[in-house]
Each structure stands twice: as C-alpha cells, then as structure tokens.
C-alpha positions as CSV (number, residue, x, y, z in Angstrom):
1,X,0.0,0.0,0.0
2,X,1.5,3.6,-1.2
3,X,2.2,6.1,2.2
4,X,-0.2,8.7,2.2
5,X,2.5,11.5,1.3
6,X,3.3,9.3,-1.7
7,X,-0.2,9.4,-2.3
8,X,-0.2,13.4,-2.0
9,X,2.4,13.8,-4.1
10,X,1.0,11.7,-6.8
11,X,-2.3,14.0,-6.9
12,X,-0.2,17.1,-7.1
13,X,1.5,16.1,-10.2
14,X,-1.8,14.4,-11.8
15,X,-3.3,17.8,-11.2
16,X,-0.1,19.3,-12.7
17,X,0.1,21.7,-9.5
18,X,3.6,23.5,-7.8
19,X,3.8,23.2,-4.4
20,X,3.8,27.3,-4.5
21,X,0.1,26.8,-6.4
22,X,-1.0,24.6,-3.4
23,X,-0.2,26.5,-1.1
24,X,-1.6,29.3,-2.6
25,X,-5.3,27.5,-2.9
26,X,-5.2,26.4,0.6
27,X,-4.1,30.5,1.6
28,X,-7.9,31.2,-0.4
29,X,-9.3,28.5,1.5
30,X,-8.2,30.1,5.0
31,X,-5.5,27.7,5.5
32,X,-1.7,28.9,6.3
33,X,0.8,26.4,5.1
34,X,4.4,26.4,4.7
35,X,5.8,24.9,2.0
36,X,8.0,22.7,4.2
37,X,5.0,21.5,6.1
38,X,3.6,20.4,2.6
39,X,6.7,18.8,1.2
40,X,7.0,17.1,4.9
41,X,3.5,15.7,4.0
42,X,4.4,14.2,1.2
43,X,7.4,13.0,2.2
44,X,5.6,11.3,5.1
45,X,7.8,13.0,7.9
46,X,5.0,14.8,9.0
47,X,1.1,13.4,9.7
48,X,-1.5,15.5,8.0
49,X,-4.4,16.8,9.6
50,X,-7.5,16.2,8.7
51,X,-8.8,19.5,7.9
52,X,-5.8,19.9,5.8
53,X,-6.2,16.3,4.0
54,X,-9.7,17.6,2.9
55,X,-8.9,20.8,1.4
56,X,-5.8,19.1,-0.8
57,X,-7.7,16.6,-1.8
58,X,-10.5,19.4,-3.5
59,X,-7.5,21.0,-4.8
60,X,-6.3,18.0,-6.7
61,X,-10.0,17.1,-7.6
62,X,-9.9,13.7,-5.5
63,X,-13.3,13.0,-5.3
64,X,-12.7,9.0,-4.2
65,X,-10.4,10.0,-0.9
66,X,-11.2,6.2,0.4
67,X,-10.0,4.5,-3.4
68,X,-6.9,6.9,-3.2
69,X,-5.9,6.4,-0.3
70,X,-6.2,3.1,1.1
71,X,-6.8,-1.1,0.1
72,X,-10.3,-0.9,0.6
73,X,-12.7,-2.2,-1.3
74,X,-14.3,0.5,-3.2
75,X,-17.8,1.3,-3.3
76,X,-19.1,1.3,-6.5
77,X,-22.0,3.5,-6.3
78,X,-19.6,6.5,-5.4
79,X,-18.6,8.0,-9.0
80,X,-15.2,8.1,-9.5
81,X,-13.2,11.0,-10.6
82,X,-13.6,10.4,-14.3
83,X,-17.5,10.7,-14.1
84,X,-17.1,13.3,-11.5
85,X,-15.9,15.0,-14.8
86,X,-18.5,13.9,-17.0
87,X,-21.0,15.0,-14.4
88,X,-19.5,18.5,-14.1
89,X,-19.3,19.0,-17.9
90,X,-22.9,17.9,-18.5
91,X,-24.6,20.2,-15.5
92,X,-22.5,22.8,-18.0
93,X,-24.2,21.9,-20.8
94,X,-27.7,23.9,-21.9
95,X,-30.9,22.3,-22.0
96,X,-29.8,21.4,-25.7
97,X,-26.6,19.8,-25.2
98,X,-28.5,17.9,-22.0
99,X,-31.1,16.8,-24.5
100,X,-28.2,15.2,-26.9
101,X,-26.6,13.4,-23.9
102,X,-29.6,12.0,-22.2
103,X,-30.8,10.6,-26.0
104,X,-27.5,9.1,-26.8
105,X,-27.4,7.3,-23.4
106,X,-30.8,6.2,-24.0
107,X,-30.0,4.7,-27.5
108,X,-26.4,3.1,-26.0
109,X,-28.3,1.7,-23.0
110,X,-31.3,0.2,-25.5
111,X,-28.6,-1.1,-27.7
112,X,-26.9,-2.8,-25.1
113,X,-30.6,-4.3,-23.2
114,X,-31.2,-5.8,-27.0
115,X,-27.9,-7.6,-26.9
C-alpha cells in the first residue's frame, strides 16, 4: 500500500500543480501552510491533519479520498473521478446539449438491453 505522502504527491502532479500553487489555494481557502510542512506531507515526515487532507484533496480534484488512499474495497456506487468530470461537464451543458446526452445514453443503453 502507497504512504499517504506518496499518495499526496501523486495527486499534485496528476493535477499538474507547484507546491507554490498549493499552497496558494489552501491560503484562499483560510488555511496557512508552509511549503515545508507540505513537502514534509508528502514525504511522510509529517502526519496530516485532517482539515488539511480535505482541502488538498478538493485542490487536486480527489473526489474518491477512500480509493486513493487506502486497500479498501471501493464502493461502487460512489462516481469516480472520471465521471465526476463527465458530471461536471454535463450540469454545463444547456438544456440542448443535456437533451443530446440524455438521448444518446438512452440509444447506447437500449442497444446494449437488445444484446
């Protein structure tokens, strides 16, 4: 199982994120961080709080904090962060575009049921 700084430092560079950008979003979210303290996160030297563990993981867009970070099973019926980002680009969609997607799934779903 990957250390949970390992783990930190992985989302930062899937998110393509400094350390000086990090620290900067958690400085708009009302949390003051050195960047030491965030480089001894992720080099598990230091033990992140929760509060903290939160907000980084809303930086990095971790929207399955259990699959990320530990061996347990995970549940299914939580979206993971690829449909997280379907989800967010159709509630951007107009009623139009919403239309389109809701009558292609209907077709790939009826398609599939025929099978």
């Amino acid at each position: 199982m990957e250390k949970y700084g390992d783990v930190l430092k992985r989302l930062r560079k899937k998110s393509k994120l400094k350390v000086r950008d990090v620290i900067y979003e958690l400085n708009n979210m009302g949390i003051v961080l050195s960047p030491s303290a965030l480089y001894n996160y992720e080099n598990n030297t230091r033990a992140v709080g929760a509060d903290v563990l939160l907000a980084l993981c809303q930086i990095y867009k971790c929207t399955n904090i259990l699959g990320a970070f530990s061996d347990m099973p995970v549940d299914y019926s939580v979206p993971t962060d690829q449909e997280w980002e379907l989800i967010e680009k159709y509630r951007a969609l107009d009623s139009r575009g919403k239309s389109a997607v809701i009558d292609t799934l209907n077709r790939e779903f009826d398609y599939i049921e025929r099978k």
